[in-house]
The first five atom37 places (N, CA, C, CB, O) and aatype in JSON, in Angstrom:
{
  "aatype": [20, 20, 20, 20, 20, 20, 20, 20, 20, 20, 20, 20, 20, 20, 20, 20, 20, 20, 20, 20, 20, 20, 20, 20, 20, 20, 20, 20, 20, 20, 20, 20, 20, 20, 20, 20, 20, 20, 20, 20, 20, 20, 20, 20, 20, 20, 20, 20, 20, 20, 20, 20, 20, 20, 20, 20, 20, 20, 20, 20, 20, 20, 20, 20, 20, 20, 20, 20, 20, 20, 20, 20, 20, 20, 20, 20, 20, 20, 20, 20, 20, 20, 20, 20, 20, 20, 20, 20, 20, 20, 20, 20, 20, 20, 20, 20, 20, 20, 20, 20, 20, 20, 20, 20, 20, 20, 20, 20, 20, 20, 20, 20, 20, 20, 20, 20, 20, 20, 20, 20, 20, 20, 20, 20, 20, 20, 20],
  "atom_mask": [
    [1, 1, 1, 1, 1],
    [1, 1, 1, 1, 1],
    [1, 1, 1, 1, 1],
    [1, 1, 1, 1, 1],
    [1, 1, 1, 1, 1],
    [1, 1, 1, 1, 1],
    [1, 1, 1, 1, 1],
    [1, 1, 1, 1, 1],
    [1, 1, 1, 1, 1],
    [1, 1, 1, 1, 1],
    [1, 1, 1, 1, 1],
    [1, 1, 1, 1, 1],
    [1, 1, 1, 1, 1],
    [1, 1, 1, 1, 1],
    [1, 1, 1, 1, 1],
    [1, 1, 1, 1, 1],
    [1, 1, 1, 1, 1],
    [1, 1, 1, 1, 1],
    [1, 1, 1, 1, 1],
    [1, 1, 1, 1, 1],
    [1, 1, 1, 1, 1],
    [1, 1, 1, 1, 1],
    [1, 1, 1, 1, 1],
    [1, 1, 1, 1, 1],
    [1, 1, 1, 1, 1],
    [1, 1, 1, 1, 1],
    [1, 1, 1, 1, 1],
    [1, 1, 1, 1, 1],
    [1, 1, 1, 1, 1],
    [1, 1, 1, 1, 1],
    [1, 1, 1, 1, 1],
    [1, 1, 1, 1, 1],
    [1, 1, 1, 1, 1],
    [1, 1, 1, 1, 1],
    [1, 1, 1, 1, 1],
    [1, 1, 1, 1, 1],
    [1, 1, 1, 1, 1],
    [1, 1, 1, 1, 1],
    [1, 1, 1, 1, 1],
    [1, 1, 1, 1, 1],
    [1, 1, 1, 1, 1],
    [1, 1, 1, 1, 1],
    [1, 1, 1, 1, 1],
    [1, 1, 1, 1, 1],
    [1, 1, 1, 1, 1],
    [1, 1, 1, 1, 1],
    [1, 1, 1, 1, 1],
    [1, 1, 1, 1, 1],
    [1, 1, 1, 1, 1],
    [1, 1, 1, 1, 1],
    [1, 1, 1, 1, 1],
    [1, 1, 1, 1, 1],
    [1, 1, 1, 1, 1],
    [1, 1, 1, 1, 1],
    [1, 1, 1, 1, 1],
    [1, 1, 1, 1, 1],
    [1, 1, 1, 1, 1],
    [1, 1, 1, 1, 1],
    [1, 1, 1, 1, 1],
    [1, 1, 1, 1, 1],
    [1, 1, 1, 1, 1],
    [1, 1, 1, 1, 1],
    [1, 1, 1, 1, 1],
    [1, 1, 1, 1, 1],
    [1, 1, 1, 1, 1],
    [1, 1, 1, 1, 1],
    [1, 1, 1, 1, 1],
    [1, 1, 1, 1, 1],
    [1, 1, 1, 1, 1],
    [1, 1, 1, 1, 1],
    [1, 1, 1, 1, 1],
    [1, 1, 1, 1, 1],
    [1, 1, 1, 1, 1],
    [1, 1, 1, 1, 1],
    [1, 1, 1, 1, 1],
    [1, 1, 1, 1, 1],
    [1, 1, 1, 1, 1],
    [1, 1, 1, 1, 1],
    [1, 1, 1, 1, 1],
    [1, 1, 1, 1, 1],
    [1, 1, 1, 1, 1],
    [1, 1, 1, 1, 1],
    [1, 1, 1, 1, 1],
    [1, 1, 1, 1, 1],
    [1, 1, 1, 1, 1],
    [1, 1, 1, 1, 1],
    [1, 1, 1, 1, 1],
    [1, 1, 1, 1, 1],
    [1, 1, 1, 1, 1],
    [1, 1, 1, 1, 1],
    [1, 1, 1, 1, 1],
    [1, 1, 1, 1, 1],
    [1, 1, 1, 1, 1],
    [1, 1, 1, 1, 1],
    [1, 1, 1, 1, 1],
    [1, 1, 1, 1, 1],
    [1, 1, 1, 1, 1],
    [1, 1, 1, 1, 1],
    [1, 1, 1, 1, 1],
    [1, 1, 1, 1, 1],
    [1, 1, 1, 1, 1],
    [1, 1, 1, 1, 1],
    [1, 1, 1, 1, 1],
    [1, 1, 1, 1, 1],
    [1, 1, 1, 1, 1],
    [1, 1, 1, 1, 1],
    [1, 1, 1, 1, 1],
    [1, 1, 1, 1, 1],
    [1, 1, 1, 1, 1],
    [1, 1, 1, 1, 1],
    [1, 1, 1, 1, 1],
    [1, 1, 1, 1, 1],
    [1, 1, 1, 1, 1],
    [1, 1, 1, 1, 1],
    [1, 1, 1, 1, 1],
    [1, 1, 1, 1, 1],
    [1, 1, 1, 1, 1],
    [1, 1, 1, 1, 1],
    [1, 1, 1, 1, 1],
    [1, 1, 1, 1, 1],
    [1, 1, 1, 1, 1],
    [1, 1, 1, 1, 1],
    [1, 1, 1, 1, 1],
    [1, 1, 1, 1, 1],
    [1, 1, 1, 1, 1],
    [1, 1, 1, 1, 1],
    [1, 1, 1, 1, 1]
  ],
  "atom_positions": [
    [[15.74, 7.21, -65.42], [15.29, 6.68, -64.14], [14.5, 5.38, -64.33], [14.44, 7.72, -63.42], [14.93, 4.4, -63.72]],
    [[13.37, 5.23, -65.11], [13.11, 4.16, -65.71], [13.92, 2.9, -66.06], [12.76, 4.57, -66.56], [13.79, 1.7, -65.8]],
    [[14.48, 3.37, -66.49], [15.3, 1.75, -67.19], [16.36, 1.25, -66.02], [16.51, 2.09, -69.0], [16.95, 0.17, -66.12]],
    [[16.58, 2.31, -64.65], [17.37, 2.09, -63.37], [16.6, 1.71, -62.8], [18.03, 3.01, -62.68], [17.25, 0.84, -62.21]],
    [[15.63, 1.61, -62.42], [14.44, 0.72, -61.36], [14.22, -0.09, -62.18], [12.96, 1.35, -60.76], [14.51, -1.16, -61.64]],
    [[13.8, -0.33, -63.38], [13.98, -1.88, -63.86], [14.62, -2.77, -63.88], [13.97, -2.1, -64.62], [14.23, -3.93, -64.05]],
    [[15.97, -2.34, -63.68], [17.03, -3.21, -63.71], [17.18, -3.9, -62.43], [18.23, -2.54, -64.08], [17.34, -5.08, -62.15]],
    [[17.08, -2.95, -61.8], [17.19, -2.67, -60.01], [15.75, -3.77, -59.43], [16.79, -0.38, -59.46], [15.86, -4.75, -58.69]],
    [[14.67, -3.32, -59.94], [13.71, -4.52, -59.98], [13.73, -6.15, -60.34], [12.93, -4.11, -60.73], [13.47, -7.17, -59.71]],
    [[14.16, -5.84, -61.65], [14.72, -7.53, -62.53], [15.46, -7.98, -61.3], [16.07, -7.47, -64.29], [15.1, -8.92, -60.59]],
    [[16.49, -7.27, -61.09], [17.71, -7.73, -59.86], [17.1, -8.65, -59.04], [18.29, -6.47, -58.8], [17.11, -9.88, -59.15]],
    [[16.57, -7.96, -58.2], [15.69, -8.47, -57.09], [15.03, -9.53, -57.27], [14.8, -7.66, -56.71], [15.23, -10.6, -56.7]],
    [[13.93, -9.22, -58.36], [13.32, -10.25, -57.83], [13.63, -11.36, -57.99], [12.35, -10.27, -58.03], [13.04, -12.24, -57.36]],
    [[14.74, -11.71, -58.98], [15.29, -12.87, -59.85], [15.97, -13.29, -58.85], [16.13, -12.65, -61.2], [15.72, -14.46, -58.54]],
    [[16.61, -12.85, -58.33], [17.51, -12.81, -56.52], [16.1, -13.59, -55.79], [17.94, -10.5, -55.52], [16.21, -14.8, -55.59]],
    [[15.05, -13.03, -55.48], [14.58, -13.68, -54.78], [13.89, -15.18, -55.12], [13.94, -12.88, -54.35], [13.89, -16.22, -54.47]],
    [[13.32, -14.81, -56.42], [13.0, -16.15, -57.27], [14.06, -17.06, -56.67], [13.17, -16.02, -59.07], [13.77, -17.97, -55.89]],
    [[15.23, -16.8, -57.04], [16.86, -18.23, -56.94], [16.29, -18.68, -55.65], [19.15, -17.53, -56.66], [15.95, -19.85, -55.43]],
    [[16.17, -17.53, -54.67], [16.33, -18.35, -53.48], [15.23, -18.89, -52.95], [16.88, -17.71, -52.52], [15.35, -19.71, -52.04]],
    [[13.77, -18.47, -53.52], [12.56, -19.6, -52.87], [12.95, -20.51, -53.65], [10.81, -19.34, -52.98], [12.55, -21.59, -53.2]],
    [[13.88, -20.74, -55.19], [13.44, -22.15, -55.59], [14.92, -22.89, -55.21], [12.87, -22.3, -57.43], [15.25, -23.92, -55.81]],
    [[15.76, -22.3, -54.21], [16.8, -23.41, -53.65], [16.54, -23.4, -52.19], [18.46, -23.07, -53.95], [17.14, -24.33, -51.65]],
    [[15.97, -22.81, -51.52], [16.09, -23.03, -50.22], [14.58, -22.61, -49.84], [17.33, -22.22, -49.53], [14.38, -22.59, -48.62]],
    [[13.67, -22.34, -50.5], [12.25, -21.73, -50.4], [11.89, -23.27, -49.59], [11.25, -21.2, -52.18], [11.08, -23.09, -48.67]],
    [[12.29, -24.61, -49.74], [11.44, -25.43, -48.96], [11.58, -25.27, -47.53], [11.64, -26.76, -49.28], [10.63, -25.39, -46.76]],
    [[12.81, -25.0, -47.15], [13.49, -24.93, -45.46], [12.4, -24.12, -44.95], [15.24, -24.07, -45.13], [11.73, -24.64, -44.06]],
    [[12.11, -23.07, -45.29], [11.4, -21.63, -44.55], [10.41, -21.83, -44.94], [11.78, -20.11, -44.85], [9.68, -21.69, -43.95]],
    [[9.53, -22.21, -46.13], [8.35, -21.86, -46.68], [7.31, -23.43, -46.71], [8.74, -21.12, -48.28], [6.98, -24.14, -47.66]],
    [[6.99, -23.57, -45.13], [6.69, -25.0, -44.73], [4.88, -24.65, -44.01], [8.18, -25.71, -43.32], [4.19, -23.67, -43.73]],
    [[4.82, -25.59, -44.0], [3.23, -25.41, -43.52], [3.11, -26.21, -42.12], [2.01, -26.14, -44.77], [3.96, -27.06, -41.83]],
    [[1.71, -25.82, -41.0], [1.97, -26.55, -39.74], [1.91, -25.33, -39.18], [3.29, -27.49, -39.49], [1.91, -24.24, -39.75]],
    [[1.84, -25.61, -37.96], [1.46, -24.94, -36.52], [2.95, -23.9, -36.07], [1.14, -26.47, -35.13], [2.77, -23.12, -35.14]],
    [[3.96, -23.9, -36.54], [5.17, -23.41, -36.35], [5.78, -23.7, -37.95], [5.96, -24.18, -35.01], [6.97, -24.02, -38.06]],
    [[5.04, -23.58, -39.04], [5.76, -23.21, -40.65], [5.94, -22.03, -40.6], [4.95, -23.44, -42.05], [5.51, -21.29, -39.71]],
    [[6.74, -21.65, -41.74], [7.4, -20.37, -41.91], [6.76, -19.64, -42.84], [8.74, -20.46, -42.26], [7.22, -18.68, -43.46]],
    [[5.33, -20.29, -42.95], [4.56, -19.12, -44.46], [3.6, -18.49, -43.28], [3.28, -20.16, -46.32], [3.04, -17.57, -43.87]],
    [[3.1, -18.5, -41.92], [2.75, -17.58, -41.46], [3.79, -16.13, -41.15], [2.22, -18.18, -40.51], [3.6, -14.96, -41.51]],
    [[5.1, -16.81, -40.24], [6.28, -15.31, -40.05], [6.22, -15.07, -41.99], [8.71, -15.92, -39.12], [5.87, -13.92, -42.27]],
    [[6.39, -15.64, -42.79], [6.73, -14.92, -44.16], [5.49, -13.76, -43.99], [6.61, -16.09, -45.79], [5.64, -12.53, -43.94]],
    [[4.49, -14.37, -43.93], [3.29, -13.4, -44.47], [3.34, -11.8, -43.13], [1.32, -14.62, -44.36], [2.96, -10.64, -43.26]],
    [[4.02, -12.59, -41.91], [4.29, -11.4, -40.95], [5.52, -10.29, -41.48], [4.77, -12.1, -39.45], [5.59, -9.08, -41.24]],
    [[6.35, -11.08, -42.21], [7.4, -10.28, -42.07], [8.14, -9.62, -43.5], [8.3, -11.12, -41.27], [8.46, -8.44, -43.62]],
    [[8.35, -10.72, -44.56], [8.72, -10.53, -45.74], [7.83, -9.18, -46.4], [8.57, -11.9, -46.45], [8.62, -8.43, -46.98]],
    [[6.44, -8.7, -46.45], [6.02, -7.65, -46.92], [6.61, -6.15, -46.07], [4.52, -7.91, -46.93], [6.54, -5.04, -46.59]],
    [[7.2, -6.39, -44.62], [7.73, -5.36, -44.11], [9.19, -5.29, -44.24], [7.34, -5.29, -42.9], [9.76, -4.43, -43.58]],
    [[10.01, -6.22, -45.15], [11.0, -6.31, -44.74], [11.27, -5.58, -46.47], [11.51, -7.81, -44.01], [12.14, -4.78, -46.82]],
    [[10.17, -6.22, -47.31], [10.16, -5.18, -48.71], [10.1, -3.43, -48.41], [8.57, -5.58, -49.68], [11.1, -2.71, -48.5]],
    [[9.08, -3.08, -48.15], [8.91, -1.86, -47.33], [9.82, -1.06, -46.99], [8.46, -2.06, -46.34], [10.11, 0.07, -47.38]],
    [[10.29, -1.79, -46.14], [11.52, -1.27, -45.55], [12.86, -1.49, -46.63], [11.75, -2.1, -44.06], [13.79, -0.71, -46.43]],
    [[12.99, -2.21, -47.46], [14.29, -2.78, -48.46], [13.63, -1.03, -49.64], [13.98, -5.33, -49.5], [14.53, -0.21, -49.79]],
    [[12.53, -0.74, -50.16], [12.42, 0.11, -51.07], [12.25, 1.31, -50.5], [11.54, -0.18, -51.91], [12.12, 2.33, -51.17]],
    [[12.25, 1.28, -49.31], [12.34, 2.65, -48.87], [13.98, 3.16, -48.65], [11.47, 2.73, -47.46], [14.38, 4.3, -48.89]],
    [[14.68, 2.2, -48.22], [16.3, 2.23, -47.96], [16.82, 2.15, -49.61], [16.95, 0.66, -46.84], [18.02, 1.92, -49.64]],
    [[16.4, 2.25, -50.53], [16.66, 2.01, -51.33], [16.29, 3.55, -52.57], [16.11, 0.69, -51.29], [17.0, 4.11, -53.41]],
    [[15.25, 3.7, -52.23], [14.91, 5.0, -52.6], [16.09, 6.04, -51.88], [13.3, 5.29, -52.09], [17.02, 6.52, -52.52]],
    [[15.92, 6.2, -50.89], [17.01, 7.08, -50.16], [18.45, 6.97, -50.47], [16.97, 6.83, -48.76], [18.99, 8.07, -50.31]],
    [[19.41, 5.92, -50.93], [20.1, 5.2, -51.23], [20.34, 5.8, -52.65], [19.66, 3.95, -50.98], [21.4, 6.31, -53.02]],
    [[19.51, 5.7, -53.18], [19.47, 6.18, -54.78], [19.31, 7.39, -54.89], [18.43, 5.66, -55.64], [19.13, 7.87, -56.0]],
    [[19.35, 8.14, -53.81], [18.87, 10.13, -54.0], [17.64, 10.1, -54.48], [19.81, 11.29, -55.28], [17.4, 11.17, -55.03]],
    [[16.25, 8.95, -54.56], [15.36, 9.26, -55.72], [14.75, 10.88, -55.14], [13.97, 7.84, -55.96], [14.95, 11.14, -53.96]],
    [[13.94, 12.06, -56.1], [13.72, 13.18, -55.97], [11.68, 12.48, -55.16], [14.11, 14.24, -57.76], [10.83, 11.76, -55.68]],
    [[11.7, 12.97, -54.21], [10.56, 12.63, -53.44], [9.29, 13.11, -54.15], [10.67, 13.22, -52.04], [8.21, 12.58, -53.94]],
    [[9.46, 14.17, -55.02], [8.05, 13.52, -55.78], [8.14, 12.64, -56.95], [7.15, 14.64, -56.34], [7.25, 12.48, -57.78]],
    [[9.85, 11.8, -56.95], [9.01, 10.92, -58.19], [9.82, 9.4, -57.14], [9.73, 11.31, -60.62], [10.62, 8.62, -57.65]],
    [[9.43, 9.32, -55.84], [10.02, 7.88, -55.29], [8.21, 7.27, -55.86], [10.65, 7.77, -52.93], [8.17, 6.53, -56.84]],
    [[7.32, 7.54, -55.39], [5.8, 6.69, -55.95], [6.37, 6.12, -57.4], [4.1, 7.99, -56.27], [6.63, 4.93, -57.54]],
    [[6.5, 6.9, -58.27], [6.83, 6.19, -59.88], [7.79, 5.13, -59.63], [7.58, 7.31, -61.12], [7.61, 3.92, -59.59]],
    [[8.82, 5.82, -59.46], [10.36, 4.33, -58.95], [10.07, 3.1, -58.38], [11.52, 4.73, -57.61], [10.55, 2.11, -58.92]],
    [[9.08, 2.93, -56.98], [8.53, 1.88, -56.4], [7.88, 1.57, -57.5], [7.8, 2.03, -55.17], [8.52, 0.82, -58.24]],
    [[6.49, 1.98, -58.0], [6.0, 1.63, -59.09], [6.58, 0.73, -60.24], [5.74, 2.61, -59.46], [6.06, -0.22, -60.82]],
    [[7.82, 1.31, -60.39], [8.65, 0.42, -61.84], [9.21, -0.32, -61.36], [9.7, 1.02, -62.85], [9.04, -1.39, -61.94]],
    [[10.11, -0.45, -60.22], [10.54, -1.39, -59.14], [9.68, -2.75, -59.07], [10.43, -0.64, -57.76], [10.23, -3.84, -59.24]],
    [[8.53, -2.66, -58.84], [7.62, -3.63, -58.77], [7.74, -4.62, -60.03], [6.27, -2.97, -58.64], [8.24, -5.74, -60.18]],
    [[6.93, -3.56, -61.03], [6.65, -4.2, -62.81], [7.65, -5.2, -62.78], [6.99, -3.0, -64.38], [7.11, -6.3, -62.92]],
    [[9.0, -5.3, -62.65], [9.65, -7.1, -63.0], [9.02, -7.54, -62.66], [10.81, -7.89, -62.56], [8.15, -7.91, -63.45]],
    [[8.85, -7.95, -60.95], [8.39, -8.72, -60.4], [7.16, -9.24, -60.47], [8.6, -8.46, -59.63], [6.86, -10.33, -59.97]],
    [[6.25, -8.38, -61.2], [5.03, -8.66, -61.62], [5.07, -9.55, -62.65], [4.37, -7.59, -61.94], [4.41, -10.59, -62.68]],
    [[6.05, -9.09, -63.75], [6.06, -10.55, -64.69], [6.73, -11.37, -64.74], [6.12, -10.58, -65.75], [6.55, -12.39, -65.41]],
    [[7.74, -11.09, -63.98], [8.37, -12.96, -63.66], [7.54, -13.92, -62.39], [10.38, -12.88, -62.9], [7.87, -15.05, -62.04]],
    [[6.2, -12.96, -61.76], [5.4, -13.64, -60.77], [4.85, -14.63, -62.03], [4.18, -12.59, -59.77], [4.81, -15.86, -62.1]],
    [[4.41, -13.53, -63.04], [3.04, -14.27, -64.23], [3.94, -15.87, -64.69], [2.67, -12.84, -66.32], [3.53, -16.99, -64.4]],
    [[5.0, -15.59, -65.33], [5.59, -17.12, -64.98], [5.69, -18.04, -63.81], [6.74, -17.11, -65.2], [5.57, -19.26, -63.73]],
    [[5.92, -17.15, -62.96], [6.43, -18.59, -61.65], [4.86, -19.11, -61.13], [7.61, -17.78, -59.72], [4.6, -20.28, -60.86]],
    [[3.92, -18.04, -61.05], [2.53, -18.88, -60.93], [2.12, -19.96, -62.39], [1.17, -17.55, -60.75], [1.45, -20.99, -62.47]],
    [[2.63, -19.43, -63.08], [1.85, -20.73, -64.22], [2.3, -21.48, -64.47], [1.47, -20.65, -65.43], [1.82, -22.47, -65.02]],
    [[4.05, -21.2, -63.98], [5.16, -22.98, -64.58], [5.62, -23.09, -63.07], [7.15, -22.79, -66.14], [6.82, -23.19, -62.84]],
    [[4.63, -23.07, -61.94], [4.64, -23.23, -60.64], [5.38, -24.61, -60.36], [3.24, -23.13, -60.12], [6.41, -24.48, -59.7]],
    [[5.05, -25.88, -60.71], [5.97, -26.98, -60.51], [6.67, -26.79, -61.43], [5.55, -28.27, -60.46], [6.67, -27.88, -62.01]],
    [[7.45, -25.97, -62.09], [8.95, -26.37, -63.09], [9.86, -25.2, -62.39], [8.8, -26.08, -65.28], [11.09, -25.3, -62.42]],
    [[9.32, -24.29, -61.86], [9.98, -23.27, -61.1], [10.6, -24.09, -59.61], [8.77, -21.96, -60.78], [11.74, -24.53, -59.47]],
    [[9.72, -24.12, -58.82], [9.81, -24.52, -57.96], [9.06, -26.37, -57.74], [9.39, -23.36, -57.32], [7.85, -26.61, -57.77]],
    [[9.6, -26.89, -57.64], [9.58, -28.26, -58.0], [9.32, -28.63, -56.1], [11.29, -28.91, -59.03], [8.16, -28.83, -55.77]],
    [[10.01, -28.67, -55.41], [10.14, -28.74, -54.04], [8.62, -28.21, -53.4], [11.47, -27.8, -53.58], [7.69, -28.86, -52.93]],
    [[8.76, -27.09, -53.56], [6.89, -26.09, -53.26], [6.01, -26.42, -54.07], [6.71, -24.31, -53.53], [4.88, -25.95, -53.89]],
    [[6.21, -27.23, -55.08], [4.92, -27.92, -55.8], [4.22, -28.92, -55.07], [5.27, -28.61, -57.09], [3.08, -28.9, -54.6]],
    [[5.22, -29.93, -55.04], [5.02, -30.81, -54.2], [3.86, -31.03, -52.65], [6.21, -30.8, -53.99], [2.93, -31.75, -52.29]],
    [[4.72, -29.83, -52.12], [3.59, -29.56, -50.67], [2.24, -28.43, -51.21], [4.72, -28.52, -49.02], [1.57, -27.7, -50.48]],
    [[2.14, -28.59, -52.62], [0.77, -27.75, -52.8], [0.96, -26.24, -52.49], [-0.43, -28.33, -51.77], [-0.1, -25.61, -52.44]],
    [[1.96, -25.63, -52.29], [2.16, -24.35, -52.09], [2.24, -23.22, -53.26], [3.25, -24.39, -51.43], [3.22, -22.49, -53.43]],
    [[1.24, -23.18, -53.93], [1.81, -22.34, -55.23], [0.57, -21.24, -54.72], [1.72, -23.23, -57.22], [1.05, -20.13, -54.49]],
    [[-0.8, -21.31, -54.52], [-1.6, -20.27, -53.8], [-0.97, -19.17, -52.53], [-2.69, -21.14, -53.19], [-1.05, -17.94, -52.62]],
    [[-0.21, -20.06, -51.13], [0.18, -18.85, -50.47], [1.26, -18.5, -51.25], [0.5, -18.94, -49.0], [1.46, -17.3, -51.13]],
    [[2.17, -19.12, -52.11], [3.25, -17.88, -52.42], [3.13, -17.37, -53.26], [4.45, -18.01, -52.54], [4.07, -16.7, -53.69]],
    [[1.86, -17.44, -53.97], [1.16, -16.2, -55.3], [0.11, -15.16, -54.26], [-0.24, -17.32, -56.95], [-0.88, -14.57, -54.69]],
    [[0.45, -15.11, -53.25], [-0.32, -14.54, -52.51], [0.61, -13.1, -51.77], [-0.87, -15.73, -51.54], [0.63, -11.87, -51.79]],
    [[1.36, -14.38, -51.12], [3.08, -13.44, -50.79], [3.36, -12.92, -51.87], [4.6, -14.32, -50.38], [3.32, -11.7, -51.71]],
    [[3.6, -13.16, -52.88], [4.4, -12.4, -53.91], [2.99, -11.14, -54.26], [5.02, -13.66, -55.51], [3.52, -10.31, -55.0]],
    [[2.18, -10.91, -54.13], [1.27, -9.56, -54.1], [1.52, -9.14, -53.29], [0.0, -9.46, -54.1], [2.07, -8.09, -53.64]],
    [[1.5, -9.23, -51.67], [1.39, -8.91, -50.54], [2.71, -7.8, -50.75], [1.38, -10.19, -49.48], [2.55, -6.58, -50.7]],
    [[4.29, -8.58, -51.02], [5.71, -7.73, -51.39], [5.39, -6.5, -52.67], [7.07, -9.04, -52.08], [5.96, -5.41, -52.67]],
    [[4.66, -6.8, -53.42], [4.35, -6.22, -54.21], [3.75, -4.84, -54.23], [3.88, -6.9, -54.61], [4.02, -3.89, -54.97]],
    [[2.82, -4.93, -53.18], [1.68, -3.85, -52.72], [2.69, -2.99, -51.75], [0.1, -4.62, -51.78], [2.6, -1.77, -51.66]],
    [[3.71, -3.8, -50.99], [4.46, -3.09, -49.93], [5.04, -2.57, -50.72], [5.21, -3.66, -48.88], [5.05, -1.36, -50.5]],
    [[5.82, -2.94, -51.96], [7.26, -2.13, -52.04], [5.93, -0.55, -53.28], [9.3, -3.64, -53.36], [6.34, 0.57, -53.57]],
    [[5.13, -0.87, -53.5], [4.64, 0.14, -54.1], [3.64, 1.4, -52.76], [3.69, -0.69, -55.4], [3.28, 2.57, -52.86]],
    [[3.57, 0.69, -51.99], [3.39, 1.59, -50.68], [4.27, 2.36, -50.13], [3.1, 0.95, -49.69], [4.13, 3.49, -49.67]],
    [[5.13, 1.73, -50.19], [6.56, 2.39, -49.75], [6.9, 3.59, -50.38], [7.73, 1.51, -50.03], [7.3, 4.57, -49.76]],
    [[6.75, 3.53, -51.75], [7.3, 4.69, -52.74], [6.11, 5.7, -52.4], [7.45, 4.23, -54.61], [6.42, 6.89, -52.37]],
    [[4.95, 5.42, -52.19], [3.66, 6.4, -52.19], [4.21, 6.88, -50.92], [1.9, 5.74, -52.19], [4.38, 8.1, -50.83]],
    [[4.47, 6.25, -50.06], [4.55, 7.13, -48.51], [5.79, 7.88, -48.58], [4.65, 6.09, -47.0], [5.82, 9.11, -48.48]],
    [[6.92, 7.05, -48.78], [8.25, 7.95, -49.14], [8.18, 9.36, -49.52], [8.96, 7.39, -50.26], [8.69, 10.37, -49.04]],
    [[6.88, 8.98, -51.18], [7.03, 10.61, -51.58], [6.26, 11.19, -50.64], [6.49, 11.12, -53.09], [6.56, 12.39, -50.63]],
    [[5.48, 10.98, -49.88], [4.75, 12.16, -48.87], [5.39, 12.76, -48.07], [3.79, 11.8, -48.04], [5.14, 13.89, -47.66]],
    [[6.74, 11.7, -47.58], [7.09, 12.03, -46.15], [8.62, 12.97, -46.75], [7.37, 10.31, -44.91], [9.73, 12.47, -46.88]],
    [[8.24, 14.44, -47.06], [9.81, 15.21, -47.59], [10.73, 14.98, -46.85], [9.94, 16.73, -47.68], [11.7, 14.34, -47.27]],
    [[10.67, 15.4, -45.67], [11.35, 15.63, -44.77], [12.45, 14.36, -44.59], [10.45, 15.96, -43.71], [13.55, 14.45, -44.05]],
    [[11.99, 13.47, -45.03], [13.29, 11.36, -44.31], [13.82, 11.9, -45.6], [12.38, 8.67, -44.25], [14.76, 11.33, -46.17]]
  ]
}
């Protein structure tokens, strides 16, 4: 089960990495109508909701979905530790507008959700 939520994790987040650093400038803009306030509204519920459909998806056994979210996360935790420290070589575009604080911010925020998710999952037997 381990080494399947890692993979399943790596997946993701590397998936999501590609796409803040090719299209992360369009959406992830600053201003009175930028898209890093809806991100911060929506992207941590849309994790949430992605590891909970995902747990279910996978049959995980409801007292071990908490661990799965848990390992699920761990990629993303260390390919964050790179993209915050080689922040302009990652994303070159979001360097630029000074954005490396809110999206080391977002990237906890997804983080905390998709490991919330697995804690509530396992409570709730019954979904």
């Amino acid at each position: 089960m381990i080494a399947r939520w890692m993979i399943v994790g790596f997946v993701l987040w590397f998936v999501i990495t590609l796409a803040f650093r090719f299209v992360g400038q369009d959406i992830f803009t600053t201003g009175p109508t930028g898209g890093i306030s809806w991100l911060f509204m929506t992207l941590p519920f849309v994790m949430f909701a992605l590891t909970f459909v995902l747990l279910k998806l996978f049959r995980v056994n409801p007292s071990d979905r908490a661990e799965a979210a848990s390992i699920f996360a761990v990629p993303g935790l260390l390919i964050g530790i790179y993209e915050i420290n080689s922040f302009q070589f990652v994303f070159p575009e979001l360097a630029q507008a000074n954005l490396n604080q809110p999206f080391a911010a977002l990237m906890f925020a997804c983080y905390a959700a998709v490991i919330i998710a697995g804690i509530v999952s396992s409570r709730l037997q019954s979904i």
